[in-house]
C-alpha positions in Angstrom: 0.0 0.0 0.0 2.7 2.5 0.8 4.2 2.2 -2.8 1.1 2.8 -4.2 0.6 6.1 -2.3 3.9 6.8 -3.4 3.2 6.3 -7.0 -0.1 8.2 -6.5 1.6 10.8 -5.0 3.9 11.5 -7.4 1.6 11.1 -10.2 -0.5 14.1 -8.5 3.0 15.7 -8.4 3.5 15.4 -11.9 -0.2 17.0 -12.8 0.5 19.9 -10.3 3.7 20.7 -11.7 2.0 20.8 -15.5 -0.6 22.6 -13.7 1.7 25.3 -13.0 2.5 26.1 -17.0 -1.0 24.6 -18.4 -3.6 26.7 -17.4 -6.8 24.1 -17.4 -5.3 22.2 -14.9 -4.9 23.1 -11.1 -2.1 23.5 -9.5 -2.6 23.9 -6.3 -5.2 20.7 -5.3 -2.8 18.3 -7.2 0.3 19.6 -4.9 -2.1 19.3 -2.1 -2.9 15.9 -2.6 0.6 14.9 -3.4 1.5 16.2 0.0 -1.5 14.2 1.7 -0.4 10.7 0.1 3.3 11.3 0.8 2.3 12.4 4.5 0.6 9.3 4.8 3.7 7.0 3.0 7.0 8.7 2.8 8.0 11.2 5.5 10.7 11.9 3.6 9.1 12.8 0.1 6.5 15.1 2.7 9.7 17.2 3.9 11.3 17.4 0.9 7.7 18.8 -1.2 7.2 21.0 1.8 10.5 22.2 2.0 11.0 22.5 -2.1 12.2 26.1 -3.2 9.2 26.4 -6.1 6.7 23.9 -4.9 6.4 24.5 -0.8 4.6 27.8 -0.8 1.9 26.5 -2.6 0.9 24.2 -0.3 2.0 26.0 2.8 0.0 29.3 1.6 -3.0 27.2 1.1 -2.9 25.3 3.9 -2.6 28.3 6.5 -4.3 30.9 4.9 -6.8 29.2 2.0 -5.9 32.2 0.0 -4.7 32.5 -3.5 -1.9 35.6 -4.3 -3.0 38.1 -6.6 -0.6 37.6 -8.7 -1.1 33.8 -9.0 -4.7 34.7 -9.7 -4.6 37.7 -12.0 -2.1 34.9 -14.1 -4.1 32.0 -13.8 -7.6 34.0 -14.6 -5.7 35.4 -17.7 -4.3 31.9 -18.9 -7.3 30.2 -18.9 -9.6 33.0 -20.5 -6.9 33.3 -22.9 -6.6 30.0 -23.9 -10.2 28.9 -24.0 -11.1 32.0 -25.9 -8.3 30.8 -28.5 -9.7 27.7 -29.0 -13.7 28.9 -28.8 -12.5 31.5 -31.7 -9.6 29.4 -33.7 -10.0 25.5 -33.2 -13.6 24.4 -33.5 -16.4 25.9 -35.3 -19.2 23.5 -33.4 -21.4 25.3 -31.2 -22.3 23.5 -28.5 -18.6 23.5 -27.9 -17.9 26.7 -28.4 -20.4 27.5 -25.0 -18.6 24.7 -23.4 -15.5 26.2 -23.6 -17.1 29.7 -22.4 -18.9 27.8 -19.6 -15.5 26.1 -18.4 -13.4 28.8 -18.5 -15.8 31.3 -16.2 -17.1 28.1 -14.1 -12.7 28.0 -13.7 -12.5 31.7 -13.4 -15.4 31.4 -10.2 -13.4 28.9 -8.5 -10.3 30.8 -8.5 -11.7 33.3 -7.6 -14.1 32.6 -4.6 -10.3 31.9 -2.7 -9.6 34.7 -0.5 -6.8 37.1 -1.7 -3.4 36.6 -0.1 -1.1 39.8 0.2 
């Protein structure tokens, strides 16, 4: 069991790390999940993600303060409006997916949002 928590957690490691330059996928509850299965199987793979240079303050902002920086959201707001604009313009001509695409990116815009503001 522990080295499938370990495999899980780095697999939610991986997806928070794309997260971070793909704008349609989270960031932040991927990291946190990677934190909860390594708490749970490797003490030392929980230090070293809480201690990591790039990758700590994400969870350690979230965790204490359930707030979001401004910067992180103005950039993540922007990214996904941007890119889900791109493709509702550019890729696909089909309607229904053209509101889908609309629909995601403010349903994604809300959630970011709805997180208090860290400063």
């Amino acid at each position: 069991m522990r080295i499938f928590l370990v495999l899980m957690g780095t697999l939610a490691l991986a997806l928070g790390i794309v997260g971070i330059f793909l704008p349609l996928l989270p960031t932040t509850p991927f990291l946190l999940l990677a934190a909860s299965l390594y708490f749970r199987s490797s003490p030392k793979l929980y230090n070293w993600l809480l201690e990591h240079k790039h990758l700590g303050p994400y969870i350690k902002n979230f965790r204490e303060h359930k707030a979001i920086p401004l910067r992180i959201k103005i950039i993540s707001v922007s990214l996904v409006w941007g890119t889900l604009l791109y493709c509702t313009v550019y890729v696909t001509e089909i309607l229904w997916l053209r509101i889908f695409f609309i629909l995601l990116a403010t349903a994604i815009s809300a959630h970011i949002l709805h997180y208090k503001t860290l400063k």
